[in-house]
C-alpha positions in Angstrom: -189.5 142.0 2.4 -192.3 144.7 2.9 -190.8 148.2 3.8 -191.7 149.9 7.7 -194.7 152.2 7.1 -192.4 154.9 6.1 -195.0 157.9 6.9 -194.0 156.9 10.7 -191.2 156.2 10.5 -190.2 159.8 8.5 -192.0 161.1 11.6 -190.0 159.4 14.0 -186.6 160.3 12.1 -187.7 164.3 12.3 -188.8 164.3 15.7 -185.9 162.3 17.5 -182.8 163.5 18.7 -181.3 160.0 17.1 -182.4 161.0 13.4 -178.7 161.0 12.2 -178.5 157.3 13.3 -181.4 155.4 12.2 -182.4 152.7 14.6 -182.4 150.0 12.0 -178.5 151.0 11.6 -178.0 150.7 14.9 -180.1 147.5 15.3 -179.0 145.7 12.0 -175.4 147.2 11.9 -173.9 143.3 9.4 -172.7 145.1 6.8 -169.1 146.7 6.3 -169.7 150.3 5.2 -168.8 150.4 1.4 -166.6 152.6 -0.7 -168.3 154.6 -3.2 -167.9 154.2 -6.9 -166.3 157.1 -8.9 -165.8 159.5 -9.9 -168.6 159.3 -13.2 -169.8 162.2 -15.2 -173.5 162.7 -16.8 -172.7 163.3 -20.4 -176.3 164.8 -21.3 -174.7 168.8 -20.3 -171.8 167.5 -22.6 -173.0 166.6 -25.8 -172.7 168.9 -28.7 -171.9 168.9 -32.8 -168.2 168.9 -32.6 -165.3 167.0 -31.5 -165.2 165.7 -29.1 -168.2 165.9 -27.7 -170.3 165.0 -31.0 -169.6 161.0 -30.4 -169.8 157.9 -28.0 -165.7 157.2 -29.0 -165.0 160.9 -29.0 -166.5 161.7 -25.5 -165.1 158.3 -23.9 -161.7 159.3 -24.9 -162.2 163.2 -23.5 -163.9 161.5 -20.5 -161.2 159.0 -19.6 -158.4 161.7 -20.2 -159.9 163.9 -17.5 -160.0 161.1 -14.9 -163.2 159.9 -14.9 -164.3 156.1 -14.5 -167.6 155.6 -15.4 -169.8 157.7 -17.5 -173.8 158.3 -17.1 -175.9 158.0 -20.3 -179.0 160.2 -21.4 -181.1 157.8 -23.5 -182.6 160.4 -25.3 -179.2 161.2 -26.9 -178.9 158.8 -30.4 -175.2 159.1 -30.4 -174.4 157.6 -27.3 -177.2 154.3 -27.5 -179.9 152.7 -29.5 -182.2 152.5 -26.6 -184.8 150.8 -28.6 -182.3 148.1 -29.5 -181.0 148.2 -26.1 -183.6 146.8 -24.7 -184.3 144.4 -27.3 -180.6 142.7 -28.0 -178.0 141.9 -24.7 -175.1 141.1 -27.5 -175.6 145.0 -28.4 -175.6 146.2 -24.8 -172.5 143.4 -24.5 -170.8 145.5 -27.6 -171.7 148.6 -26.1 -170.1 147.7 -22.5 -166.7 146.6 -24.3 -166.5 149.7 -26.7 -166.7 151.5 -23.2 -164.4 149.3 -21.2 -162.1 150.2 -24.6 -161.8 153.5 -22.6 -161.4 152.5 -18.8 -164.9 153.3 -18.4 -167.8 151.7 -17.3 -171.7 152.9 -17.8 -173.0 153.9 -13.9 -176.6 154.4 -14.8 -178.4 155.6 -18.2 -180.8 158.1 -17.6 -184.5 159.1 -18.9 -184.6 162.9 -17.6 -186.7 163.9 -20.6 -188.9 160.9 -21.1 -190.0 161.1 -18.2 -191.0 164.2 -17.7 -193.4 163.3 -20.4 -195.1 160.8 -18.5 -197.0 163.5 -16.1 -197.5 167.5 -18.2 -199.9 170.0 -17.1 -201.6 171.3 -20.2 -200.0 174.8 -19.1 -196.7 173.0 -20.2 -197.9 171.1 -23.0 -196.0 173.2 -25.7 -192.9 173.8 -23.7 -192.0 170.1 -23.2 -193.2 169.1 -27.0 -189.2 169.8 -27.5 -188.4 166.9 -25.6 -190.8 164.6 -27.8 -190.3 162.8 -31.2 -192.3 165.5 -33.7 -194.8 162.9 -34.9 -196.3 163.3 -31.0 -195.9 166.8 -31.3 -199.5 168.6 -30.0 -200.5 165.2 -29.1 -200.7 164.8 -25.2 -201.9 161.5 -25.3 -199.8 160.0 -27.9 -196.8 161.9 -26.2 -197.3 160.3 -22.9 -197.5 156.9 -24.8 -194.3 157.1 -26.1 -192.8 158.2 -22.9 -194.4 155.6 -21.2 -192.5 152.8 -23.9 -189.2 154.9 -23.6 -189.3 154.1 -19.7 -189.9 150.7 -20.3 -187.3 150.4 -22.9 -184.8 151.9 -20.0 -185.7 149.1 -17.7 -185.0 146.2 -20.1 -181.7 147.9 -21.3 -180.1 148.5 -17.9 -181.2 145.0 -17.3 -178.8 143.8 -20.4 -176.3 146.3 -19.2 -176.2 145.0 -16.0 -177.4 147.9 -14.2 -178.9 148.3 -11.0 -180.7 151.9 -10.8 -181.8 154.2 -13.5 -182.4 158.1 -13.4 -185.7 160.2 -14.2 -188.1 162.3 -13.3 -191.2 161.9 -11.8 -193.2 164.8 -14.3 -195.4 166.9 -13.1 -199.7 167.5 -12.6 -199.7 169.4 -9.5 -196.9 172.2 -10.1 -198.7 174.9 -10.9 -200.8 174.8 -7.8 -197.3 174.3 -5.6 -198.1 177.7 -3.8 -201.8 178.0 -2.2 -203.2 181.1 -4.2 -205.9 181.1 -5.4 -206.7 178.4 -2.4 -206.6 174.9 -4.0 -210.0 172.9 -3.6 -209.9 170.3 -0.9 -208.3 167.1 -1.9 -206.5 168.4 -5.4 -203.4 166.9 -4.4 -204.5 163.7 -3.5 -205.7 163.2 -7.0 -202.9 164.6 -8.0 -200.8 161.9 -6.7 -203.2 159.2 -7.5 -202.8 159.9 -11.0 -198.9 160.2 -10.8 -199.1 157.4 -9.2 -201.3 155.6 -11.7 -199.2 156.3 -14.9 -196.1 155.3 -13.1 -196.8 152.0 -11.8 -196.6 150.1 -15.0 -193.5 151.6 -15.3 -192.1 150.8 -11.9 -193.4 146.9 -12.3 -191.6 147.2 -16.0 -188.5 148.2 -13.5 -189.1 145.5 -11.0 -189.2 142.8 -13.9 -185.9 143.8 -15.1 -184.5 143.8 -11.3 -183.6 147.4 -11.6 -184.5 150.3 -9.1 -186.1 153.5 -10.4 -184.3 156.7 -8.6 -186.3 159.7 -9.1 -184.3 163.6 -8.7 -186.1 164.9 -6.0 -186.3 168.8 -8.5 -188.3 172.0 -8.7 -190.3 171.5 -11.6 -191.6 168.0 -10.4 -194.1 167.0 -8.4 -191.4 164.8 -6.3 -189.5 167.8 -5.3 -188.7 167.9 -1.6 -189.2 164.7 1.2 -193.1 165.2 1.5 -193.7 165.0 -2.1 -191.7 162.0 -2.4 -193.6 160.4 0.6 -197.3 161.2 -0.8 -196.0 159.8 -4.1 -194.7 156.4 -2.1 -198.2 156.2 -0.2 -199.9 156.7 -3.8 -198.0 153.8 -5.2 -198.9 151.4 -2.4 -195.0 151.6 -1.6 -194.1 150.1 -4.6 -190.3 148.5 -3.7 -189.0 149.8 -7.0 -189.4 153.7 -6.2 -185.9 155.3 -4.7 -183.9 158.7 -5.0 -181.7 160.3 -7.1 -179.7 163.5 -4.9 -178.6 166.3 -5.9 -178.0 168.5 -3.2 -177.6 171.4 -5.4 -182.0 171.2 -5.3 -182.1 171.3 -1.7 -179.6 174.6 -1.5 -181.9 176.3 -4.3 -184.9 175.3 -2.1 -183.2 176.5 1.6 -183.6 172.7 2.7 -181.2 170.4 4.9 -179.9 168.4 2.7 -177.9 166.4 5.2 -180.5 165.7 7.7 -182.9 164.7 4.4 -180.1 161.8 4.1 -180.6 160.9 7.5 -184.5 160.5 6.7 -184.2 159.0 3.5 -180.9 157.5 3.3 -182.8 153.4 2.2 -184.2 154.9 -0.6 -180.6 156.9 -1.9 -179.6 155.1 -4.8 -177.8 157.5 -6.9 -176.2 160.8 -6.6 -175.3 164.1 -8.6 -172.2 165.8 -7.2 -173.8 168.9 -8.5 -173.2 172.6 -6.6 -175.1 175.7 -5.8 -175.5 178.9 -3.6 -178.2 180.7 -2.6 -176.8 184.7 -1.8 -180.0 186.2 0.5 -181.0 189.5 -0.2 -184.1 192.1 0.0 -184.9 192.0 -3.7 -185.4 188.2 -4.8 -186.1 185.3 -3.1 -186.3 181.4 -3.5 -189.1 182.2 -6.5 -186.5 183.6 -8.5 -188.4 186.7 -9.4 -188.3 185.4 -13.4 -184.3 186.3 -13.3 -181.7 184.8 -15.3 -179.7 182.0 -13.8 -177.1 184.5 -13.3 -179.2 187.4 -11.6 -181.3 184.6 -9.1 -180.5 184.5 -5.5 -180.2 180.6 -6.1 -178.2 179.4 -8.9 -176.2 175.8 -9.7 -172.1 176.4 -9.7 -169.7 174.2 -10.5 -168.5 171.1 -7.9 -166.8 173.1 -5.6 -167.4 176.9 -6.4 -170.7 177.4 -4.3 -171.7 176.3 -0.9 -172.8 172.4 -0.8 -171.3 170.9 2.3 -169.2 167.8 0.0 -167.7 166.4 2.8 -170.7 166.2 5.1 -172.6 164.6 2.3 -169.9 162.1 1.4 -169.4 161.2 5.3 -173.1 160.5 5.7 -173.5 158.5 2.0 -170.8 156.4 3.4 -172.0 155.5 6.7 -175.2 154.9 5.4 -173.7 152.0 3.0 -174.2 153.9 -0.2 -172.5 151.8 -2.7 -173.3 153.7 -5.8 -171.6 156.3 -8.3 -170.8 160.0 -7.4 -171.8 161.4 -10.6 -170.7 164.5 -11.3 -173.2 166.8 -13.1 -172.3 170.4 -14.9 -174.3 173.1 -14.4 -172.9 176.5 -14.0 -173.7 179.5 -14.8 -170.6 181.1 -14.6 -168.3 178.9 -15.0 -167.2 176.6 -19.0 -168.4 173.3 -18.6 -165.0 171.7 -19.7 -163.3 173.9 -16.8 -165.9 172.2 -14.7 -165.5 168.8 -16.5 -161.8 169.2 -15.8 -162.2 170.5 -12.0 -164.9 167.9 -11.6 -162.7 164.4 -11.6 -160.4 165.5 -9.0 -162.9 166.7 -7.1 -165.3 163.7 -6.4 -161.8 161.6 -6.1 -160.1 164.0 -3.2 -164.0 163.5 -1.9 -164.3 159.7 -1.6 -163.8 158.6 1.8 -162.0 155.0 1.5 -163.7 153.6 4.5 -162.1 151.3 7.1 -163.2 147.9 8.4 -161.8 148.9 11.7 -162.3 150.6 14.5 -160.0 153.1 15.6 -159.5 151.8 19.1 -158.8 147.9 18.5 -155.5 148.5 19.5 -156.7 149.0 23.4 -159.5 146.3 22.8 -159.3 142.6 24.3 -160.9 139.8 23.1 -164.4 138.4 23.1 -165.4 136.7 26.2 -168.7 135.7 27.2 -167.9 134.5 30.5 -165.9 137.8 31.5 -168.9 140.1 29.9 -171.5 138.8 32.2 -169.1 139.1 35.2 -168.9 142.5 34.4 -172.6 143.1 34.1 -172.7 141.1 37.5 -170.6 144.0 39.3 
């Protein structure tokens, strides 16, 4: 079915005192609330050249020691899949399924972070994100793109054979160098901006809507979907296209002094995967939001461990779960203080003390009687 004309209804959402409680919950309220899946962990912070982390078999194992149930995949990583031959043979996504189950685990989503990137550079990057190309497309815009473009598509088909429902990227980037207005940007620059985005993305998307999969984008500095406006200019651009959800990390929203909770009240249809990742943002009269070109461990905003910095977990997990979110709580390493296999170790236990087991009852039944049409229009009678 076609989606509301989400512009208005964002508008609505931010202007009414009922935001928290959308009025389609309240209206359509069939569903139980559902528990969510977890705890998983993104590998791609993980991988390195030794033991265990320099293996699929090696990593499971350390993975499934530390409590974990399901693991996220970066595609771009050879040592975890074939994501060419994912997408072109089930009986090696079936293999790759049981060599994971081997472990207790199960894949949550597989991600293309890098890839796509690539889809959208600003030629001011063009160097910089070479890195996260094959070197034949190296100085090759164009030809980068292209392949970016096929890596995406690849995704879609393999998390179809995988039996996958959402996949992780990002949306690249055209407009970021103009994010703040000076010099003044000429009227209508970020409308084309998004056209464009929008352009190279929706063969993509319908790639993802063939393989019945939804694309989740990480709403992140650095893109041109980084806050709740960008992602709804982006929407408008793609004519809506049913395919296009959200990836949170609340960690983002900290770093940017948004409210992450109330942009789960707004967005909350489109959630479709989450990062347990942390941060903190320490005010001060020096630096600000911008970062003033500072080290991760010198910015006012930086990413900490699950836990260590100031993300409101249990506001986050209440709202994800009254909202029906039935996906993974991923947890995602990035710390600037902290090892990443103290985090990785912290990490399970603290998405599993987080997961609210939700009831199918309410808390007064006990005082309640039974249903009784007769007796209820009495009662409206008096």
């Amino acid at each position: 079915e076609p989606r509301p004309a989400w512009s208005w209804l964002f508008a609505e959402r931010l202007n009414s005192h009922w935001f928290s409680i959308p009025l389609s919950h309240i209206e359509n309220k069939t569903t139980k609330m559902k528990t969510i899946k977890g705890p998983a962990i993104f590998l791609a912070q993980f991988m390195g050249d030794e033991a265990p982390f320099n293996s699929l078999e090696g990593i499971c194992k350390w993975a499934a020691e530390l409590g974990y149930k399901g693991i996220q995949i970066p595609t771009w990583e050879s040592r975890l899949i074939d994501l060419k031959t994912a997408a072109e043979s089930k009986t090696y996504c079936d293999e790759l399924k049981g060599k994971i189950a081997g472990y207790g685990l199960e894949i949550s989503e597989l991600s293309t972070h890098l890839q796509g990137q690539l889809v959208a550079v600003h030629p001011a990057y063009d160097s910089l994100f070479d890195a996260f190309a094959p070197a034949e497309v190296h100085g090759q815009p164009k030809a980068r793109q292209d392949w970016a473009v096929q890596q995406l598509k690849y995704a879609a088909r393999a998390s179809q054979h995988l039996g996958l429902t959402a996949h992780a990227t990002f949306s690249g980037a055209l407009l970021w160098p103009y994010m703040y207005p000076w010099p003044q940007r000429p009227q209508g620059l970020a409308e084309t901006g998004f056209a464009e985005l929008a352009a190279r993305w929706m063969p993509i998307l319908d790639s993802f809507d063939a393989a019945g999969v939804d694309l989740c984008y990480e709403i992140h500095p650095g893109e041109d979907l980084h806050d709740g406006v960008t992602f709804e200019r982006f929407l408008a651009a793609a004519s809506e296209h049913p395919r296009i959800n959200i990836l949170f990390d609340p960690s983002h929203f900290v770093l940017q002094q948004m409210d992450y909770l109330q942009f789960i009240d707004i967005y909350q249809e489109f959630i479709r995967m989450f990062h347990v990742k942390d941060a903190e943002y320490q005010r001060n009269g020096r630096t600000g939001v911008y970062g003033g070109y500072l080290d991760w461990a010198e910015r006012a905003g930086r990413f900490r461990s699950p836990g260590d910095g100031q993300v409101d977990f249990k506001g986050i997990f209440s709202r994800l779960s009254q909202y029906d979110y039935d996906g993974w709580a991923v947890m995602e390493w990035e710390c600037c203080i902290k090892s990443p296999e103290q985090g990785a170790r912290e990490g399970a236990e603290f998405i599993s003390r987080h997961i609210i087991e939700v009831t199918d009852k309410t808390f007064d039944d006990f005082a309640g009687g039974k249903s009784d049409e007769a007796a209820n229009r009495r009662s409206e009678e008096h």
